[in-house]
N, C-alpha and C positions, 0 to 999 in steps of 0.2 A: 554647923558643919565647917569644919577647915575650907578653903581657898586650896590651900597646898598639903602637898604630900613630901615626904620624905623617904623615898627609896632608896635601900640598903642591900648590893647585891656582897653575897661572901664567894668566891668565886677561889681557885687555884692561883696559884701564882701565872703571871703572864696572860691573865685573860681576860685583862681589864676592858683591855681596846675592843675587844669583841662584845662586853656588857655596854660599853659606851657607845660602838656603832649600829648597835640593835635599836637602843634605848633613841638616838638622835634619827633614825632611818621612819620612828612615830611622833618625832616631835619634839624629843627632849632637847636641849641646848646645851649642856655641858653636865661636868661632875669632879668629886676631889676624889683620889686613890689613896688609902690609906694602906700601906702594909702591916701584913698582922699573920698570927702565926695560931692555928686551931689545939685545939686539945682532944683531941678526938678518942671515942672511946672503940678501944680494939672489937668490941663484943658486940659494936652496932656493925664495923667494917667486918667482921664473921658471914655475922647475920643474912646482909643483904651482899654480900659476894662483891661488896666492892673496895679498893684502896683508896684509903683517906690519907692524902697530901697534908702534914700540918703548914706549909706554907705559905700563906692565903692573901689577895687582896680584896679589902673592902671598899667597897665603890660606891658613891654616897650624890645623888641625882635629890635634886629638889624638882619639884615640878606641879604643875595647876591640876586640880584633881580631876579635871576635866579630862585628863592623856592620862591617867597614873594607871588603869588598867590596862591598856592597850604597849605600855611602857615595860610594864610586869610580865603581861605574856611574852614579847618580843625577848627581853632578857631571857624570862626561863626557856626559850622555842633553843637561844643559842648558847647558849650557857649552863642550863640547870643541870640536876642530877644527872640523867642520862649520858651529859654531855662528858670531854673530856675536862671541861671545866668544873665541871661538880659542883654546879653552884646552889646555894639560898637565896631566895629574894623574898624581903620583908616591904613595908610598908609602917611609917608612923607620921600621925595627923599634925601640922604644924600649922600653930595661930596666926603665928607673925614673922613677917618678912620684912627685914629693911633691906637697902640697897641692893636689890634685885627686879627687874619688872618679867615675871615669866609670862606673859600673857601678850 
């Protein structure tokens, strides 16, 4: 089993700092923002009666798998779908770390 995790939030533009002070308010210590821009499809934003923003930042938290669930909720409690951020939060298992100590 991983040591660490790699959490991946997709969030709206401008709602990074909200992903990052959810995520550090359980433990997390930092993150990188990547700006990126969604593809979204018209017929899911029908569907479910909401506007999809293609404008997005991806927010990228490594962290000890020990927090990554408690990390996960907190992001989606402030961020996720419901929110005005509209976010996704993923999770992918990562073997090896150098130059970082999260623990």
């Amino acid at each position: 089993m991983a040591k660490f995790e790699l959490i991946i939030a997709l969030v709206n533009t401008g709602f990074s700092e909200v992903v990052m002070s959810s995520a550090r308010e359980v433990g997390a210590r930092g993150g990188t923002v990547v700006h990126a821009r969604g593809t979204a499809n018209k017929e899911i934003s029908k569907k479910y009666g909401i506007v999809i923003t293609p404008d997005k930042e991806m927010v990228l938290i490594l962290v000890s798998n020990k927090i990554t669930d408690q990390v996960v909720e907190a992001i989606y409690k402030n961020a996720g779908l419901t929110t005005d951020g509209q976010g996704i939060v993923f999770t992918l298992p990562v073997d090896n770390v150098a130059g970082l100590k999260l623990e």
